[in-house]
Structure formats: C-alpha cells, structure tokens
N, C-alpha and C positions, 0 to 999 in steps of 0.2 A: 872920870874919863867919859866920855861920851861915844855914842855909836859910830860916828865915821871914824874916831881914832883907833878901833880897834883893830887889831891885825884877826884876830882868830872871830868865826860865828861858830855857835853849839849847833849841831844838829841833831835831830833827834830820830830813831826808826823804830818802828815795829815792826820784829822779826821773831818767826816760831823759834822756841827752842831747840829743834833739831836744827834750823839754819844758826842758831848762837853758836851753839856746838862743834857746826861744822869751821865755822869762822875761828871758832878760840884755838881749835885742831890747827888748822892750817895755817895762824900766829905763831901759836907757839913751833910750830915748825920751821919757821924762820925767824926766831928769837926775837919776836915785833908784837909790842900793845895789841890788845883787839884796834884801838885807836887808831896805832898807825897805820897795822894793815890794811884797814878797811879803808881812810884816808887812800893810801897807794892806789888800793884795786881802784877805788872812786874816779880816781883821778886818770887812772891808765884809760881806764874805759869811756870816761866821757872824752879823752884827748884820741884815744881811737876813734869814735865819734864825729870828730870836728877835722880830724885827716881824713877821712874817709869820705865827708861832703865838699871838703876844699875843692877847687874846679884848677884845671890841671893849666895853666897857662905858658902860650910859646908860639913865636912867630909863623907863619905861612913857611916858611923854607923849613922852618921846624920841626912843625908836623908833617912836611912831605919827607923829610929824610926820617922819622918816626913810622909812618905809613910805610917808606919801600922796607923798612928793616922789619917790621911786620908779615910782610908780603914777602921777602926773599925765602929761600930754601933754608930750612934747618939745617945745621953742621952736628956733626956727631963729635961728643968730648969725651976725647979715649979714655981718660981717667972715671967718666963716669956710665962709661960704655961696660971697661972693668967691674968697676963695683957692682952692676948690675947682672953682671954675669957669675959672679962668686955666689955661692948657695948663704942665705940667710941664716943666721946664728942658731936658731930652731930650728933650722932644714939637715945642722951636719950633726954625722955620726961619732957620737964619743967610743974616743982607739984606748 
C-alpha cells in the first residue's frame, strides 16, 4: 500500500501525565478510545477554527437589511422576560 492510498495518518503528541489522565477521564466518560475522543475534540476545534475565520458573505440589500435589524429597537420576549424574573434554583427556599 502506499502513502497516498491510505485513508488514516498516525499521529503522535507529547502530553504530561496529568493531561493523559485528564483525557482518559473524560473518554471514558463518554464510552470513547482515548483515540477517538481525542480525534473528535481534534476535529471539533480546528472546524471551530475555520468557521470562525470564514468571511461572512451577502449582497449590498443584504447587509443593509442586516444593518437596520442591528440598529432597530430591541423587543422584549415574554417568555424570557418570565424566566428572568423567577428566582434561580440556588436563590429558593426548600418548604
């Protein structure tokens, strides 16, 4: 088999023990290889990465209807006007 046919490359890291540790913790917490979880996080973070420098593209009428919806008045969302107003799970008194 040769190098362009492969589907997988090895990689290799140097990481402290306490970061091994913390990684096998946090596999086994989700039933996942050190492999794959590490794979996943790998992947999640450098694809956050790469959305995050994308440049946001959209016409001139685009962006001006983007810009007045920026620009207009906030509206209040009674549902979360509600929840804002309920005392937080730590704030109430056990009856």
């Amino acid at each position: 088999m040769t190098l362009a046919a492969r589907k997988e490359h090895p990689l290799s890291l140097r990481l402290a023990e306490a970061d091994i540790a913390v990684i096998d913790r946090a596999a086994a917490l989700r039933g996942r290889s050190r492999t794959e979880f590490m794979r996943d996080a790998a992947v999640r973070a450098a694809e956050e990465v790469v959305l995050d420098t994308l440049p946001i593209r959209m016409s001139p009428e685009g962006f001006d209807a983007f810009l007045a919806a920026l620009s207009a008045p906030g509206a209040a969302v009674p549902e979360m006007v509600e929840a804002l107003r309920r005392p937080a799970p730590w704030e109430r008194t056990l009856e």
